[in-house]
ROVOLUM-952932 format. One record per residue: residue in one letter; z, y negated, x of N, C-alpha, C in turn. Coordinates in steps of 0.1 Angstrom, whole numbers, plus 5000, padded with zeros to 4 digits. Example, Ala and Ser with C-alpha at 12.3 -4.5 7.8 and 13.67 -1.06 7.14 Angstrom:
% ROVOLUM-952932
a507850575132507850455123507850335132s507150225128507150115137507950005129
% end
This chain:
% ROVOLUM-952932
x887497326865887397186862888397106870x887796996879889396866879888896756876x890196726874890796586869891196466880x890196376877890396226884890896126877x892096086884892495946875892195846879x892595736870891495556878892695496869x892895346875893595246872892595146864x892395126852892095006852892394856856x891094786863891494676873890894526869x890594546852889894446845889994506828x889694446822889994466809888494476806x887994586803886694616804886294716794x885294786785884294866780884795016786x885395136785885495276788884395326796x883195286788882095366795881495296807x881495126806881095056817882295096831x883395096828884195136836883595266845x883595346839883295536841881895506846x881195396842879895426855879795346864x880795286866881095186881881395306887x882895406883883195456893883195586891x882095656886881795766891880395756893x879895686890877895616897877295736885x877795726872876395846868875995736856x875295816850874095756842874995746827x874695656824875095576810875095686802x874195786800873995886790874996026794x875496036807876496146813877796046807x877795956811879195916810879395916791x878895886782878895926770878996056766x878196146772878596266767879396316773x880096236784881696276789882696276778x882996126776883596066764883696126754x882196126742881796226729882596376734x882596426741883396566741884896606747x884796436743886796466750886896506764x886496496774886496496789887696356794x887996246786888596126790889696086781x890796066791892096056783892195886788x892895836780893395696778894795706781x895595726789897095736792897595906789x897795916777897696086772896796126759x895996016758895896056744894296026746x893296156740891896186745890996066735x889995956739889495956730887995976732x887095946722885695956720884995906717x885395766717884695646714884195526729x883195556730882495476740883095316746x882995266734883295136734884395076739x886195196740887095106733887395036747x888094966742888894856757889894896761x889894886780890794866784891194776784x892994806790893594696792894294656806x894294606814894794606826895994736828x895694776845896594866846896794996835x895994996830895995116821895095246830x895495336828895595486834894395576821x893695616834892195706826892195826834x891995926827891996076834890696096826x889896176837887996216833888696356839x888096456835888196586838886496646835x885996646846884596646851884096826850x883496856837883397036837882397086849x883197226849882197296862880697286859x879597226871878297306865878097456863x877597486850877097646846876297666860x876297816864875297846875873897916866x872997866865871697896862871498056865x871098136856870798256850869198296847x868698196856867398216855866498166863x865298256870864698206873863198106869x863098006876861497916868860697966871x860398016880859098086879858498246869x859698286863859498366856859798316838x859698166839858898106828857598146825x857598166809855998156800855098086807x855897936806854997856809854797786820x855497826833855597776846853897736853x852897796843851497796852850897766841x851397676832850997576819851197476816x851597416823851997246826850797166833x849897126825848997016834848996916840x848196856845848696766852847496676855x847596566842846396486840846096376850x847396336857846996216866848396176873x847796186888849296136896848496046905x849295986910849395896923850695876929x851295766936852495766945853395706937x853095656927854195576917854695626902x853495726891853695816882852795956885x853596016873852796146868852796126858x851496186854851096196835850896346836x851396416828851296596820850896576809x850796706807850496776795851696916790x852496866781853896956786853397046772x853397196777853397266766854197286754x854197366743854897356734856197476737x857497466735858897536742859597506751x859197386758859397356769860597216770x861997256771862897196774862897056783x862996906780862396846790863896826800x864796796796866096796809867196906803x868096916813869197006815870396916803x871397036798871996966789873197096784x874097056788875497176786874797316779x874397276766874197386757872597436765x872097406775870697466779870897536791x870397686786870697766799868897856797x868197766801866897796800865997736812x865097746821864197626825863697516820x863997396827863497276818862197216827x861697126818860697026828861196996841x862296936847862696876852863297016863x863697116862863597196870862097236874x860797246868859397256871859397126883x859497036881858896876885859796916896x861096946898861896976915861197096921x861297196915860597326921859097296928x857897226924856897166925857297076935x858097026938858596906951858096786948x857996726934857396626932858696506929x858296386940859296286938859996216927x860896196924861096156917861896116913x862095966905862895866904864595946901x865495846902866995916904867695836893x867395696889867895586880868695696866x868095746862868595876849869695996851x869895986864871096096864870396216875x871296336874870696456884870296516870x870396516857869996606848868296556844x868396426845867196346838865996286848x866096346864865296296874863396286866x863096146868862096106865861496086850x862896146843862296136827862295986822x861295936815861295796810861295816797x860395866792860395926780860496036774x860996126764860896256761860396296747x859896466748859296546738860096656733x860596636720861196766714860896926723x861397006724861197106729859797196723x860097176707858597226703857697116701x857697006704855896916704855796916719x854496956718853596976728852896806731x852596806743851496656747851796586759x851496456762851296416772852596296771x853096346784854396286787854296206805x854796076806854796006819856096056829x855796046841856896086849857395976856x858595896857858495826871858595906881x858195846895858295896907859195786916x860095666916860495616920861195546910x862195426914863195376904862495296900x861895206909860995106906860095096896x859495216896858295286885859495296872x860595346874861195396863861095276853x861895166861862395036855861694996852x859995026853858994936848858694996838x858295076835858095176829859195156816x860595176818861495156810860995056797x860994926805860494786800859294826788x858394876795856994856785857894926773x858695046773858895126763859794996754x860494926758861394836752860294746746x859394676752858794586742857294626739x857194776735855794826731854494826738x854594776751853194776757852794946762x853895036759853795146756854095246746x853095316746853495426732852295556735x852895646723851495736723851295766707x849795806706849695826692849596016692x850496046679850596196681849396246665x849296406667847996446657849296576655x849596576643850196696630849396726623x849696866616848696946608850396906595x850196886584850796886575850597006561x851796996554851597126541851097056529x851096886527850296836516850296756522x848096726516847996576524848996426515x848696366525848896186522848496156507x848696076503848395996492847095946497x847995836506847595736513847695736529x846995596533847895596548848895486544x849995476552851295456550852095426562x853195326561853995316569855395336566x855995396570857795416568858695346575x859295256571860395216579861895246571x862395346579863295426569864495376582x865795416579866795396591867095556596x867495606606867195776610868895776616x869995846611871095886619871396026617x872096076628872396246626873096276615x872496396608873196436596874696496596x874796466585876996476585877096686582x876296726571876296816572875296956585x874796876593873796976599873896876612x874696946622874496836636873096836642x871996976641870796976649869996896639x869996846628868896786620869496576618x868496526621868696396619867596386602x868596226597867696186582867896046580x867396006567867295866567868995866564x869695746568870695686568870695556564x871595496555871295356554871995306569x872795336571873495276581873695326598x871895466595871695436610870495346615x869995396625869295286637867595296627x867095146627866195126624865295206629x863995226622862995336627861595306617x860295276624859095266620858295336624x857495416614856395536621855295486608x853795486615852295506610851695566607x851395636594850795746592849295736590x848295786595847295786593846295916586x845895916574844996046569843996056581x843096166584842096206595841096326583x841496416584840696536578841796636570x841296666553841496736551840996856546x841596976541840997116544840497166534x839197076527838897066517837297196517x837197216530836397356530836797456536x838197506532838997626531838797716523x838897846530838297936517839597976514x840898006515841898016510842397866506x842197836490842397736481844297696482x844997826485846297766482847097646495x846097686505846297616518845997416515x846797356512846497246511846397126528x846597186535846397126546846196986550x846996906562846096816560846396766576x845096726586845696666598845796526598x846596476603847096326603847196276616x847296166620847696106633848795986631x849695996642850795926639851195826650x851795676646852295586657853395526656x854195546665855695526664855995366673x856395276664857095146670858595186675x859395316676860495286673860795456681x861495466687861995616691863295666691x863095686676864295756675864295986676x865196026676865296106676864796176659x863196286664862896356655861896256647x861596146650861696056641860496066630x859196136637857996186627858596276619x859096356621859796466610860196396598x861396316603861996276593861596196585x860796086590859896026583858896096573x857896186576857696296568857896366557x859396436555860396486552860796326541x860796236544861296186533860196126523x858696166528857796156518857696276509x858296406511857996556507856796576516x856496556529855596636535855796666545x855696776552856696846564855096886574x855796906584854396926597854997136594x853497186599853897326600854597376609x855497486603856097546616857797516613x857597346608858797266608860297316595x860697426598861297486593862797386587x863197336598864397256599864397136590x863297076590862796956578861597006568x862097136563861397156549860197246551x859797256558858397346560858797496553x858197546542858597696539857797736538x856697726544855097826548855398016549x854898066545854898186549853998296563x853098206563852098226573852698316586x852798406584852998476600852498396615x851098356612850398296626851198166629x852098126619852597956625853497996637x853597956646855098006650855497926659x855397796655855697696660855197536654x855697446658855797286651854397236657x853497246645852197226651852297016647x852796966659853096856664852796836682x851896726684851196706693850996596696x851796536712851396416715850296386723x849296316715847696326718847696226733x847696136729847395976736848395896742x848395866751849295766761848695676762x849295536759848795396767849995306774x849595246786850495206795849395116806x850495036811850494976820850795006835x850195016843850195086854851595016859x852795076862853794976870853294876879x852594926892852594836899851194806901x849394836894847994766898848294686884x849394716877849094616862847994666857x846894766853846294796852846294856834x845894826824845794916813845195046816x845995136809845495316813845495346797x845295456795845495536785844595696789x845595786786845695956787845596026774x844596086775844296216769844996366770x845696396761846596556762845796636755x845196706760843996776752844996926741x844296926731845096996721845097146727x846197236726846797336728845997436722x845697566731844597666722845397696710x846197736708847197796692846597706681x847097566685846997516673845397406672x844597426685842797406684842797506673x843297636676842597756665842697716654x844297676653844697666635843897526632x843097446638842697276635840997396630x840297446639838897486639838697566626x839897666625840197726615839897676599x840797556596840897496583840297386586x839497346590839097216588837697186595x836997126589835397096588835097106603x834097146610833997116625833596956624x832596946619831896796622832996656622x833996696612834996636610835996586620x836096706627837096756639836196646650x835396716655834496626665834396476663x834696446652834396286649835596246653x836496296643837996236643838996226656x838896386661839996356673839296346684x839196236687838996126697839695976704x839795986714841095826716840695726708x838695726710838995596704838795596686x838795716683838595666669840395666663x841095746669842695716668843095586669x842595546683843795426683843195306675x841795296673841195196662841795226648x842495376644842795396629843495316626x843995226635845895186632845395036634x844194956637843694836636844294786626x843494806616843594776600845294806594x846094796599847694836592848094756584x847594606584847894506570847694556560x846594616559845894676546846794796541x847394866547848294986546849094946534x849394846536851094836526850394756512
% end
């Protein structure tokens, strides 16, 4: 590891400082901070925010990069990544389910973002060297269709729609008890005090709105104890986990979902049968409305074909009968 010191030369924000003058990304220089990498004269803090004060003295102690212990191509899924639509400005995929989307201290695995360099596909730099072309991201276990920028330009545009909703996707979960109803939650979501990898409702974290929609349940199952039910979901709000937890605070967990309550016994689950179906967006630069289909994953097609009516199935998951479910949402509440 070394250590750089800097003078403060304005009475200014820690972190705004630290990304003037080391040029990294708003989210590196936080997780500099958060882990004690930055001293304030001698004394470490970890608070983003606090102020300098003229002539005050900052020491960053920048950790070594880990050397990668792995090769990508001898990834599962390195020849399982689709690739629904490119041109010179994005990429649209289809990212399978285990699939790490950026690099991140505690990841010593292949990520998306190692695929997307190894493939030599361009890509925007605005996010950091860990985060090249990510706009938006997918838990490591939901599977679906994710955008790439290929340029800053695209990124920035791109960024925007996600800020004022002219983008989103609607995602399709198999749950362990159906719905009541359809339903909306707007619960507040911060990381839990006892469990750092699990986030919950908080009064006093970040606002968060998710849509739940009933679709089909597994009402011609020949095993009776299976209450099943597939749903489709739309998020105004992206927080971390945030279908889970929303979920989880009705008592209804997605399968697989061990960490927010799932206690299925089922051997064949073996994984968060959570799937981001549909993308809609604005082309950055023809202005063009688009929307992408992520066609459902054979594992969990089986477990959908499996419990649940075919006719059903064929009707229901479909773009347009999804994104019309969420028409009618006055009537929800």
């Amino acid at each position: 590891m070394n250590t750089q010191e800097f003078i403060a030369t304005q009475e200014i924000r820690l972190d705004k400082f630290l990304a003037i003058q080391l040029n990294q990304s708003r989210n590196q220089i936080e997780q500099l901070i958060k882990k004690g990498f930055v001293k304030l004269e001698n004394k470490i803090v970890t608070k983003t925010s606090s102020k300098l004060y003229l002539n005050q003295k900052i020491y960053v102690t920048i950790p070594e990069i880990k050397q990668k212990s792995y090769e990508i191509e001898d990834s599962p899924w390195y020849d399982k990544v689709e690739i629904i639509y490119e041109d010179e400005y994005i990429l649209v995929i289809n990212k399978p389910s285990g699939v790490i989307i950026h690099d991140a201290p505690s990841v010593n695995e292949p990520t998306l973002v190692d695929w997307l360099k190894k493939k030599g596909i361009s890509l925007s730099t605005i996010s950091g060297e860990e985060r090249h072309g990510i706009v938006h991201r997918l838990d490591k276990g939901t599977s679906g269709v994710l955008v790439v920028a290929k340029s800053n330009d695209a990124h920035q545009k791109l960024s925007k729609q996600l800020e004022d909703k002219t983008m989103g996707r609607y995602y399709l979960a198999v749950i362990d008890i159906p719905l009541k109803q359809d339903i909306i939650v707007e619960q507040p979501i911060a990381r839990g005090q006892n469990n750092r990898l699990k986030m919950g409702i908080v009064p006093s974290g970040k606002y968060a709105k998710t849509a739940f929609k009933k679709l089909i349940e597994n009402k011609h199952t020949q095993d009776n104890s299976k209450k099943y039910e597939l749903i489709t979901a739309k998020l105004f709000t992206g927080r971390t986990h945030q279908i889970r937890v929303h979920l989880e605070s009705l008592n209804r967990h997605i399968l697989g979902d061990a960490l927010y309550g799932f206690k299925g016994n089922d051997a064949s689950i073996k994984r968060i049968y959570l799937h981001a179906y549909c993308l809609y967006l604005v082309h950055p630069f023809t202005n063009k409305n688009m929307q992408f289909v992520a066609s459902v994953p054979e594992d969990m097609d089986i477990l959908i074909s499996t419990n649940f009516d075919k006719e059903s199935i064929d009707e229901k998951i479909n773009k347009e009968f999804i994104t019309n479910s969420f028409n009618d949402m006055d009537s929800w509440m």
